[in-house]
C-alpha positions in Angstrom: 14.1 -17.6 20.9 10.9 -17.7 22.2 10.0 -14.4 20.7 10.4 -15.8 17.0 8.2 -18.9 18.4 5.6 -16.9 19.1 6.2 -14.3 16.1 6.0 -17.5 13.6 2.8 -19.1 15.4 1.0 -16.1 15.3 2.0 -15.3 11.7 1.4 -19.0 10.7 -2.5 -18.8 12.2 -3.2 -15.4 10.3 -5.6 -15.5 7.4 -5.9 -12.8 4.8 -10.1 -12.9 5.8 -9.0 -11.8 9.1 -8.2 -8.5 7.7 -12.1 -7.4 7.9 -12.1 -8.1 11.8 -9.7 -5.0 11.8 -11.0 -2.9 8.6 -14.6 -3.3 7.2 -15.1 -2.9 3.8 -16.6 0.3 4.3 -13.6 1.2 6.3 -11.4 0.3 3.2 -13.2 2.8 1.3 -13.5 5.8 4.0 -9.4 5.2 3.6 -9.3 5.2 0.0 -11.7 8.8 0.1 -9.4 9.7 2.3 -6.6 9.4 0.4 -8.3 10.9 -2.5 -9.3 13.8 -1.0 -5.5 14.5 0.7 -4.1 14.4 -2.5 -6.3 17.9 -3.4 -4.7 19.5 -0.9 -1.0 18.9 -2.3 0.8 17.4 -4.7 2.0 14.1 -3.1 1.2 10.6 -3.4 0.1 8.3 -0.5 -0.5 4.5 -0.6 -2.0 2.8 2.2 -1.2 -1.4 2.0 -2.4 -3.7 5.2 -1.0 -7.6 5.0 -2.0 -10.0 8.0 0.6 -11.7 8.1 4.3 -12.7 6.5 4.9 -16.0 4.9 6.6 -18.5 6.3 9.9 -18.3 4.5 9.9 -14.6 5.2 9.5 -15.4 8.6 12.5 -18.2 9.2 14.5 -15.6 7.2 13.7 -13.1 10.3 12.0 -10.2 8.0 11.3 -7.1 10.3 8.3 -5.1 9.4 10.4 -2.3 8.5 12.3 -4.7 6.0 8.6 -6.0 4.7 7.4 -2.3 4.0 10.6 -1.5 2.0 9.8 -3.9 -0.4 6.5 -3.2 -0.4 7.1 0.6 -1.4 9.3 -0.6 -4.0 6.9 -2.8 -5.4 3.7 -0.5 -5.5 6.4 2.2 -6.9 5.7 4.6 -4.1 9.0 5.8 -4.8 8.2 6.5 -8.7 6.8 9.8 -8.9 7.8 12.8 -10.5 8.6 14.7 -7.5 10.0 11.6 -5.1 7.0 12.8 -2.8 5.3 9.2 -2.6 4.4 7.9 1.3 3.7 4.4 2.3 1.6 3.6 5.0 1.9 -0.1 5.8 0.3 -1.9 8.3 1.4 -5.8 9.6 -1.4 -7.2 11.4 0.2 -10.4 12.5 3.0 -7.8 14.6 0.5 -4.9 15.3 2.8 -2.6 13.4 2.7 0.1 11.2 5.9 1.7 9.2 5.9 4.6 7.4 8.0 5.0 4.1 8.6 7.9 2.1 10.8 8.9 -1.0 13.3 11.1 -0.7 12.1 14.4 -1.4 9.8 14.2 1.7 11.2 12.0 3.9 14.1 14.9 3.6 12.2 17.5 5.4 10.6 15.0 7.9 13.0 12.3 8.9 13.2 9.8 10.6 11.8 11.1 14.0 8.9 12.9 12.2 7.6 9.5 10.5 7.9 7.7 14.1 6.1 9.8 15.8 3.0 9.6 13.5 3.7 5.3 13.7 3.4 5.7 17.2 0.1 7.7 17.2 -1.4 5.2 14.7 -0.3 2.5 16.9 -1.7 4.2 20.1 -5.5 4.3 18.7 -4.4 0.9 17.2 -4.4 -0.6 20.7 -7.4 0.6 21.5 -9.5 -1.0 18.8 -9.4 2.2 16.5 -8.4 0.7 13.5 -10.1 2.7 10.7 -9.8 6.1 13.3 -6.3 5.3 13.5 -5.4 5.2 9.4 -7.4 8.1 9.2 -5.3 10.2 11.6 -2.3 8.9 10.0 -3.8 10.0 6.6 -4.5 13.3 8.2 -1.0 13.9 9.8 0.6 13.2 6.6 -0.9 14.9 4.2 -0.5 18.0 6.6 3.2 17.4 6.1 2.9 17.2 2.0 0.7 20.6 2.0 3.7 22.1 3.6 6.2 20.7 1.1 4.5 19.7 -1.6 1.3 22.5 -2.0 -0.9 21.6 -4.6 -0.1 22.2 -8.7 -2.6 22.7 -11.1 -3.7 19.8 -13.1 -1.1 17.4 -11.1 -1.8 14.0 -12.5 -2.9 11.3 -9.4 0.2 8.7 -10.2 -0.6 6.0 -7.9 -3.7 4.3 -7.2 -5.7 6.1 -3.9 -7.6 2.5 -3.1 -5.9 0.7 0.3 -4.4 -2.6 -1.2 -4.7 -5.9 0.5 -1.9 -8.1 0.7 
């Protein structure tokens, strides 16, 4: 009981500026170049969204993170692309959590334990201040994992936005 007492109050004092104290401006773009430059190197989609915290009703309802980036990826349509190879990368300030989601063309040669471990690297340099370092490698790791599945196709069309969205 405490836990959600704590969860809410920390949630509840969040403020969408706070983002920047985490990821710069500048930051935001490196991830965004990033992204862009991944997506030469196979024919996948990533999406990288970062929300401080949950709203209230969300949190009284007792949304996980994991529940949050599901219907994140289903509203940025990370899972509308022609080859279900779209990947998620959403980060929860408020909780200090990162989920990965993927569509089901990728997430069925990585699973479960293959998205997790990648969380739990991002989450590592996470804790030690390496915000914009720790996106990065996730970025990195990823896209390693689309090159193997999803190599690059000539003239492949970029179907969602490459810029980090702020929510």
């Amino acid at each position: 009981m405490m836990q959600r007492f704590k969860r809410f109050f920390r949630h509840l004092f969040s403020a969408p500026w706070q983002v920047h104290g985490y990821l710069s401006r500048q930051a935001l773009t490196h991830i965004e170049t990033a992204i862009r430059e991944s997506e030469r190197l196979h024919s996948g989609q990533l999406r990288f969204a970062v929300e401080v915290s949950l709203h209230p009703h969300a949190l009284v309802k007792g949304t996980a993170p994991r529940q949050r980036a599901l219907e994140v990826f289903s509203e940025l349509g990370v899972w509308d692309t022609a080859q279900n190879n779209g990947v998620l990368i959403y980060l929860l300030l408020a909780d200090h959590d990162v989920e990965i989601v993927a569509d089901r063309g990728i997430h069925a040669h990585v699973g479960n334990a293959g998205w997790e471990t990648i969380c739990h690297e991002m989450e590592a340099m996470f804790r030690r201040g390496e915000f914009e370092a720790g996106v990065l490698q996730g970025i990195t790791r990823i896209s390693a994992l689309l090159q193997q599945h999803y190599p690059p196709v000539k003239d492949h069309p970029n179907e969602l936005s490459d810029a980090p969205i702020l929510l």
